[in-house]
N, C-alpha and C positions, 0 to 999 in steps of 0.2 A: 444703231440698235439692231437686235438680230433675235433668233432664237435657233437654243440650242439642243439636240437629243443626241442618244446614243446608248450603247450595251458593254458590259464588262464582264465578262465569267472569272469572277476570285478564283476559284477551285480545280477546274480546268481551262486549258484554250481552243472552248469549242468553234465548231465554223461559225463568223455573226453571216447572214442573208443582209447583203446590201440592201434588198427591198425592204426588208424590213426596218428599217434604221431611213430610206428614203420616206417610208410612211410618216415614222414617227416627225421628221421635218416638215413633210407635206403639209403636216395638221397645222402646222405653227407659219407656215405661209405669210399670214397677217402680217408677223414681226420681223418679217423678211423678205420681200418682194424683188428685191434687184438680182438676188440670184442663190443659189444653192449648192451644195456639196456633201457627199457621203466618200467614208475614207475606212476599210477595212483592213485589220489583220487576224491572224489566229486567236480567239478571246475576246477580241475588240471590235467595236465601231462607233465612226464619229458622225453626227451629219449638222447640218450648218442651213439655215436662212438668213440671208444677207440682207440689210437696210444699210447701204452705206453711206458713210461719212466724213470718213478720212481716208485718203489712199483710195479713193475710187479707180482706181486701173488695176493695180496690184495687191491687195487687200481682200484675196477671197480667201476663204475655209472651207473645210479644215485648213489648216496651216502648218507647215512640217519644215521641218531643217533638213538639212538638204540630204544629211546621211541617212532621212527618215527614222532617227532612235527617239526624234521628241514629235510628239503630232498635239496641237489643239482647236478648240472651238472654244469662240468667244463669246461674252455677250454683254456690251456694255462699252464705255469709253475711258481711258487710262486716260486722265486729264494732261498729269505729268511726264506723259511719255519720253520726250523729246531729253526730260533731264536724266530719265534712267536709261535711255538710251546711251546717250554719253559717257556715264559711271559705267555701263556694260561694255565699250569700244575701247575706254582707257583699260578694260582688261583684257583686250583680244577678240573681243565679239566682232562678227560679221555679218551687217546686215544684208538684209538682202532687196525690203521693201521699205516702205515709209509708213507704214501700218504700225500705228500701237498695239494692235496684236501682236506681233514677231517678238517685244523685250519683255512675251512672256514667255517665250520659249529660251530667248537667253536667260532670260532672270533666274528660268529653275533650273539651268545648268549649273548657274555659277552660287545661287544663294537657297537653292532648292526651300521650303515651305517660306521662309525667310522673305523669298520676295512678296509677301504680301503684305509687309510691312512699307515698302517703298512705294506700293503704288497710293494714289492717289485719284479714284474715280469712279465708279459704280458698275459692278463687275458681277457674272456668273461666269464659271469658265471652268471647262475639263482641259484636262493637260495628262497624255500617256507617255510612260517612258520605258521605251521599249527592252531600254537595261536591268533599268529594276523590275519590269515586267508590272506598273503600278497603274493607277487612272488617280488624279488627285483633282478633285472638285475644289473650289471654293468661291465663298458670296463673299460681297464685300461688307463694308465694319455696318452699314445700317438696313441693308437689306432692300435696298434699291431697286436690283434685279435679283427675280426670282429663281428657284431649282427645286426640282421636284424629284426623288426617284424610289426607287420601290425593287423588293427581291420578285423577282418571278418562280414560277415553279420549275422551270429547266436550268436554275442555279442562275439566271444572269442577273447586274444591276442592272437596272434601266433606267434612264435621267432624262429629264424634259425642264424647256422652262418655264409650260405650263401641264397641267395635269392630262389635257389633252393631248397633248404629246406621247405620256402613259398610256393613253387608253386605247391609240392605233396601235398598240400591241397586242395580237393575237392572243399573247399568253397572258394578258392581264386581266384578273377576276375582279368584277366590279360587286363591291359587299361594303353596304355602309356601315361606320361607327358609331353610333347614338350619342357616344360620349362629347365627337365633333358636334353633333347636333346641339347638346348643353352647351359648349364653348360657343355654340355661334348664336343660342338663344340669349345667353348674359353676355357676352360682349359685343354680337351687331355683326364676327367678322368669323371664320375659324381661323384662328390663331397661327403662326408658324409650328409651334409643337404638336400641332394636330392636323387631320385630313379629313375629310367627309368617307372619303374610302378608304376601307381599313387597309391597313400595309403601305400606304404612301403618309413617304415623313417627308417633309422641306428644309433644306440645309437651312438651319439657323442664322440670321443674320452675325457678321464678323466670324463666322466659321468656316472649316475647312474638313474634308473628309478624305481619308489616303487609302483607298483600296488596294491592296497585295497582294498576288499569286500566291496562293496556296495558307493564305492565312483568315477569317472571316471575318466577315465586314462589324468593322470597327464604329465607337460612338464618334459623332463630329467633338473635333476640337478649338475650342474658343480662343481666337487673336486677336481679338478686340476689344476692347468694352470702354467705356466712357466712367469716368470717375470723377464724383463729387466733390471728393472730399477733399480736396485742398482749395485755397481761398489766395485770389489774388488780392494784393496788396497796395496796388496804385490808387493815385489819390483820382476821384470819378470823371475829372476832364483829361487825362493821360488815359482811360481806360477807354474814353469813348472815341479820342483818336487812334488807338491800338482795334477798335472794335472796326469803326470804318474802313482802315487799311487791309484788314481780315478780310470782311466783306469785299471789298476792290477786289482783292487777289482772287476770290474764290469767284467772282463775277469772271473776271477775266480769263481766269484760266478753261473756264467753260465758254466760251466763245472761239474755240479753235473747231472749226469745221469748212469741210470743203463744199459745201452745201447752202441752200440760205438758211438762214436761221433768225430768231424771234423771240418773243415773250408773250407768256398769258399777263393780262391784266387785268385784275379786277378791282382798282382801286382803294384795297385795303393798303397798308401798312407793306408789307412782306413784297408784294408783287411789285409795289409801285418805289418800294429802296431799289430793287434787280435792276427797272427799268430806268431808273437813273442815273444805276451805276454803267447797264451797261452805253448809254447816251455818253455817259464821260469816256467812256473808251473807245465808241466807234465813232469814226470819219461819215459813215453814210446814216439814214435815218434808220432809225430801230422800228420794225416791224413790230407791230401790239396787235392783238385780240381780245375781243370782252365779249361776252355772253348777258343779254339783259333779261330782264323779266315785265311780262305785260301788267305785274300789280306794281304798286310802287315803295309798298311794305319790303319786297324780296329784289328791289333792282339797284344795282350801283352802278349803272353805265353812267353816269351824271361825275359822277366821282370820277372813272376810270378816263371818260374822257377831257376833265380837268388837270388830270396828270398826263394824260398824252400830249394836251396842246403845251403844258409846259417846258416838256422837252421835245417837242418837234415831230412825235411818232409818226409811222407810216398806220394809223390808228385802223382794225376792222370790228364793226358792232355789229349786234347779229339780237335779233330779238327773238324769244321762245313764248311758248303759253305758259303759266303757271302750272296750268294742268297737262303738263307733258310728260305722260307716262306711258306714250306709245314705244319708248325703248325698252320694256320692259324685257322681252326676249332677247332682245338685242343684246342687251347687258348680260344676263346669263348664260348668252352662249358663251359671253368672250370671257366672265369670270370666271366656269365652271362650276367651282363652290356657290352656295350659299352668300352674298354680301348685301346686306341690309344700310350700309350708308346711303339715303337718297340721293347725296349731294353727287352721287356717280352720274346720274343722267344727266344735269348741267355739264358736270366734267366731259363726258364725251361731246358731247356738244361744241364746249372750248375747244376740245382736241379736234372733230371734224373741220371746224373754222379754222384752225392754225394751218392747217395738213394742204389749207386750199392754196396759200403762199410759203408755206417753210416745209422745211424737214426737219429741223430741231427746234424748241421752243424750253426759253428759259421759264423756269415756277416760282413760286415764292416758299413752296412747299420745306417743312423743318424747324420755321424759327417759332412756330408757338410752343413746341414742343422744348427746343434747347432754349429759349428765352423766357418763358414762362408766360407765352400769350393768353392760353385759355382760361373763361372764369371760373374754372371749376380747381383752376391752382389758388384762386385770389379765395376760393372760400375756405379748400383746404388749409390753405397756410393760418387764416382766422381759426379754424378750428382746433389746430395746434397748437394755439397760441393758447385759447381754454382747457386743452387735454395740458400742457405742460403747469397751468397753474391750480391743477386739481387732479388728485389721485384717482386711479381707475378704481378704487373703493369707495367711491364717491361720487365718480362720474357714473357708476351704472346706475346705482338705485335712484339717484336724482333724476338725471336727466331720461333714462331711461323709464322711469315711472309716468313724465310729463310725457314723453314722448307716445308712448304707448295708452293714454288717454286724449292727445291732443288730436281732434279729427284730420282726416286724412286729405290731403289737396294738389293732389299731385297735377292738375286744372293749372294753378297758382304761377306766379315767375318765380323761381328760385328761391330771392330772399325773403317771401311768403310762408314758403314750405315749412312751419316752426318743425312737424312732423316730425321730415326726414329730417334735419339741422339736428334736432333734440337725440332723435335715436343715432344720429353721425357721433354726437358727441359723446353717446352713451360706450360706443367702442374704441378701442382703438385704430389710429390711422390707418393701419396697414389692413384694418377689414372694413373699414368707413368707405376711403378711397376707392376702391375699385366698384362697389357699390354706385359712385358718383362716376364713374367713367362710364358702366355699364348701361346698358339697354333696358331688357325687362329684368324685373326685380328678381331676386331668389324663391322669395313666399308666393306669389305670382308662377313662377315657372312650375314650382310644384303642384300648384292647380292646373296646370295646363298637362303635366303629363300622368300617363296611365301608374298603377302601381306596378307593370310591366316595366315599364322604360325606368321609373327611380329605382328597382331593384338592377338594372343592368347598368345603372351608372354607379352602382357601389361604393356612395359618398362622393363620388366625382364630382366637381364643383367649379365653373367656369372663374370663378373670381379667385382660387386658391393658387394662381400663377406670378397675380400679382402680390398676393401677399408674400410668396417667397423671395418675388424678385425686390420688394419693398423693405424685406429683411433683410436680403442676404447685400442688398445693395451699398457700395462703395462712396459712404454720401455722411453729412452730417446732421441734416435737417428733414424734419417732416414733409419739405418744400423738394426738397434734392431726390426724397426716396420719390414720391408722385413722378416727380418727370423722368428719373430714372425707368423707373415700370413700365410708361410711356413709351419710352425710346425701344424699349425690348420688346414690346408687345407690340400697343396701337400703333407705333408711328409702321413698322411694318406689315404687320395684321391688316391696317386699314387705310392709311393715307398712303403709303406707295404701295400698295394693289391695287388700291382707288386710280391713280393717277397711271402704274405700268399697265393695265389692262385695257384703260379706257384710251390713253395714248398709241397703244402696240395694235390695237383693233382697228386705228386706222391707221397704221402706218407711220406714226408719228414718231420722234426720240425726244423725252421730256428728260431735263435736265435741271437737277436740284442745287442750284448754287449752295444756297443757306444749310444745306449739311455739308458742306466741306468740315470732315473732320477737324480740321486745325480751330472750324470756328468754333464748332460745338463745342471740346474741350474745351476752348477758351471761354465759352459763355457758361459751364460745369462749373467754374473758376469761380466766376461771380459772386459776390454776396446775394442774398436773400435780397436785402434790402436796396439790392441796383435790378432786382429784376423782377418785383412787385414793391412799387412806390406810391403813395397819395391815391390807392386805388387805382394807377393802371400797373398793366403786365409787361411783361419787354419794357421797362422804363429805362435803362441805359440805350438800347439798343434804339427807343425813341430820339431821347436827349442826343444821339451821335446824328439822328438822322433830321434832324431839324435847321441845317444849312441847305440840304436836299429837300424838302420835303415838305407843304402847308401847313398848320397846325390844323385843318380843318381834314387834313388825311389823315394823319399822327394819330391824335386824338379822338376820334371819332369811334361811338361805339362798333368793335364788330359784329360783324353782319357774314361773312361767307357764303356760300355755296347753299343755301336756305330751300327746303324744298317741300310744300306745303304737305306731307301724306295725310297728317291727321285728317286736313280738309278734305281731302280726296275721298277717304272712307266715311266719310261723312255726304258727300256731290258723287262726283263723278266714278267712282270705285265702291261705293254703297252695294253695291248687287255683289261686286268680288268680296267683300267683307261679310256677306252672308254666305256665298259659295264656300267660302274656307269651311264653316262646318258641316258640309257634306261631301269634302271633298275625298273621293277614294284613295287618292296617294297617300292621304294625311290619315287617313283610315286604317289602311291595309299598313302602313307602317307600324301601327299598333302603339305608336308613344304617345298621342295627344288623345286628351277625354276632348270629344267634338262638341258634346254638350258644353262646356267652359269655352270655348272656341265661339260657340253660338252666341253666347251670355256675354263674352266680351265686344264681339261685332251689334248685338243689338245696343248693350250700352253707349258704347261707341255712339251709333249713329245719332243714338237719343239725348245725347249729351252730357249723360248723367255719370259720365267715365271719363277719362282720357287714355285710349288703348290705341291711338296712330300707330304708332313705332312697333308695336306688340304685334300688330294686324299687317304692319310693311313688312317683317320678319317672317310672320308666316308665308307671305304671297309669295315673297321671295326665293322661300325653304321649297314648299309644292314646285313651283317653276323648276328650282334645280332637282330636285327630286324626279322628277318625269322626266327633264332633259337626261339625265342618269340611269335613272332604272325605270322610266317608262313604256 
């Protein structure tokens, strides 16, 4: 794993300053530690931090061919190298290293945007060609590894693949967007179509960006997307040995490194299939990690080491406080933006623990998402089930009338909540859902901001992403468009940010079997009815793993990455939850009434609310906010 910057002048080919382009790497150090590289021409520069993994001897960057007309940097691992290396030598290619970098400088000779169809692995990557005079960016299909880049005012691009990378640019104006701030208030994350600072966009996951001399910088173009809508046809024990073998593969082919390597274990479902598949495939003991917690409500180490003694692990536990929120900075240095998931401090956590024996670590990270693990698909899909057998002329005034006199319990477990349920049912899917993904409420957030900050977001709406991506989505079922939205949004917005920032800050390469493209499709493929059954989620992808796997693992409610804030703001963070409403950042920003700030931190503490997540969001926003513009 690496990180990668660099400059591009579309319009002319002014001089790039190597220092300048050595800074922007410098900053990214973290995701790069074994070594570095800056690589200039007229218009251009590349520069490179090295984590290596494969081809440790010959495997530095930039990387250029030997006539120097293709020069890249990389970021990430081509799983299937080795076979598109071959396809490329049966046409005359000459390698020169043993680096999965190199068949990406054949692949755009020979199959130019095309080859990103062939590969197979999680990718950021600039590639200049000195013929066409181009820089051609692209991420891979789910957004794995990040890119960042932004116009400057002396005409250049500038690409990083973190935002910090941007900002040891001299010429880069740091000016926030309020609008970001909405997107990261209702969904928890800023989004990939948005930045905290104005003028930086993030290459879209599955897209690709072609910049050209003398032409202006173009919108990215989309090579990827996952599709719903067709339905496999096999009968459910042919599907489950087709699912397993899928699995295998995508195990497998991520276990190529020249380095030790390992797995997070947490004893759910997702980590503890990785760690069995990959026990089936290697000779020597599999290296595990679990991170526990001192209450017993939030710990699975019990679990995680009942699957370790089963296949043999090289098992390491590591016990935390519950109240561990002295990473608090720690975590926003290394995220930059805004991120409100708490489950990131445990994460780092895992990831320090891994980093102490491996350099890459397999996840389980993907499959709630393509398999339909979480409960908030099992209620959406119920809810569809009542929007389809009653007209939205009927479902508002009904349920909508219950809803809006049933008191409010947002305190409650889910299937309590008649409230929200009532008013869920009251709309349609496509504006119910995102509702239920999201963080704080819409009615909620407009209390919280000034009439300043809702006239500068001009209707703007954190949840109207997902409703486009819900409609425009390639799906057939109320079920397909949620996880669709998901894949496009959350899974890169939040779970692999979550995991590339907290892995890349120490040095770590995490590596997501369970999105091997081939499975996801194939799991898109599914019925409804093979991937929420008898009330659980993933229920095929259970029933394949029950030769592997206990029913006491299988089955078992999930639990994750669980991390108490509400309690916090309540104990230990009680003084910070009163700080927030007189906090000058959040002041002189001008978007939040502090008074509603105040009112929800006293409720808070007094019980008589539930505003945890509301009050983790702001701590969070202040922190990057000062790290930013303080």
């Amino acid at each position: 794993m690496c990180g990668i910057a660099g400059l591009y002048y579309p319009a002319t080919p002014k001089p790039v300053d190597p220092a300048r382009v050595d800074a922007m790497t410098t900053a990214l150090a973290h995701r790069g530690p074994d070594g570095a590289g800056v690589w200039t021409a007229p218009g251009v520069g590349l520069g490179h931090r090295r984590l290596a993994i494969i081809d440790l001897e010959s495997g530095a960057q930039p990387m250029a061919t030997p006539d120097l007309s293709l020069v890249t940097v990389f970021n990430g691992e081509i799983y299937n190298f080795r076979e598109v290396r071959a396809e490329l030598e049966a046409l005359g290619a000459r390698f020169e290293t043993h680096s999965d970098t190199e068949v990406l400088l054949h692949g755009w000779r020979a199959w130019g945007p095309d080859l990103l169809e062939r590969l197979n692995g999680m990718f950021a990557f600039a590639l200049y060609d000195a013929q066409r005079r181009s820089l051609f960016l692209a991420r891979d299909r789910f957004g794995v590894k990040p890119l960042h880049y932004a116009e400057l005012s002396d005409g250049a691009v500038a690409f990083a693949s973190e935002l910090k990378g941007l900002l040891a640019h001299p010429l880069f104006r740091r000016s926030p967007d309020f609008r970001a701030v909405e997107d990261y208030m209702g969904l928890g994350y800023v989004p990939d179509d948005a930045s905290l600072l104005a003028g930086v966009k993030k290459l879209p996951a599955g897209h690709f960006l072609l910049l050209e001399r003398g032409k202006p910088v173009p919108a990215p173009v989309r090579w990827f997307d996952v599709d719903f809508s067709n339905r496999a046809t096999g009968k459910p024990r042919d599907l489950e040995a087709e699912l397993v073998e899928r699995m295998r593969a995508a195990v497998r082919s991520r276990m190529v490194a020249d380095v030790p390597l390992g797995a997070f274990l947490s004893g759910g479902v997702d980590s503890s299939a990785v760690v069995a598949l990959m026990a089936e495939a290697s000779k020597a003991a599999v290296k595990t990690c679990t991170i526990g917690f001192d209450e017993a409500d939030h710990d699975e180490t019990a679990h995680a080491q009942r699957v370790a003694e089963r296949f043999a692990t090289r098992h390491h536990s590591r016990m935390v406080a519950s109240d561990d929120f002295a990473l608090i900075d720690t975590l926003v240095a290394a995220f930059d933006e805004p991120f409100a998931d708490a489950s990131a401090l445990p994460t780092y956590r895992v990831c320090a623990l891994a980093r102490e024996s491996v350099t890459v670590a397999l996840s389980g990270d993907g499959a709630d998402e393509a398999f339909a693990g979480y409960r908030r698909y099992r209620f959406h899909a119920a809810e569809e089930r009542v929007r389809d057998l009653l007209p939205q002329r009927f479902r508002e005034p009904v349920f909508g009338t219950l809803g809006r006199l049933y008191p409010k319990a947002d305190w409650a477990p889910r299937p309590f909540r008649a409230k929200t349920t009532l008013l869920a049912l009251a709309e349609g899917g496509e504006f119910a859902y995102p509702k239920a993904v999201g963080v704080t409420h819409p009615g909620l957030r407009r209390r919280l901001y000034t009439d300043r900050a809702m006239a500068a977001l001009g209707g703007h709406r954190a949840e109207q992403r997902y409703v486009e991506a819900m409609r425009q989505a390639p799906a057939r079922t109320g079920l397909d468009r949620a996880q669709y939205a998901d894949i496009r949004h959350w899974l890169p917005g939040d779970i692999l940010t979550k995991v590339d920032r907290a892995s890349m800050a120490v040095s770590l390469e995490a590596r997501e079997p369970l999105l091997d493209h081939r499975l996801v499709q194939f799991a898109a493929t599914l019925p409804p009815s093979l991937r929420i059954k008898s009330g659980q989620g993933k229920w095929l992808m259970k029933k394949a793993l029950e030769p592997y796997l206990p029913n006491e693992i299988l089955y078992r409610p999930k639990m994750g990455f669980v991390t108490p804030v509400s309690a916090w703001f309540r104990k230990a963070l009680a003084e910070e939850a009163a700080r927030l409403a007189q906090s000058r950042m959040l002041k002189d920003s001008g978007w939040f009434d502090l008074e509603v700030v105040g009112t929800l931190a006293a409720d808070h503490r007094a019980g008589r609310a539930e505003h945890g997540r509301t009050l983790w969001q702001l701590l969070m926003l202040e922190r990057s906010l000062t790290r930013l513009f303080g």
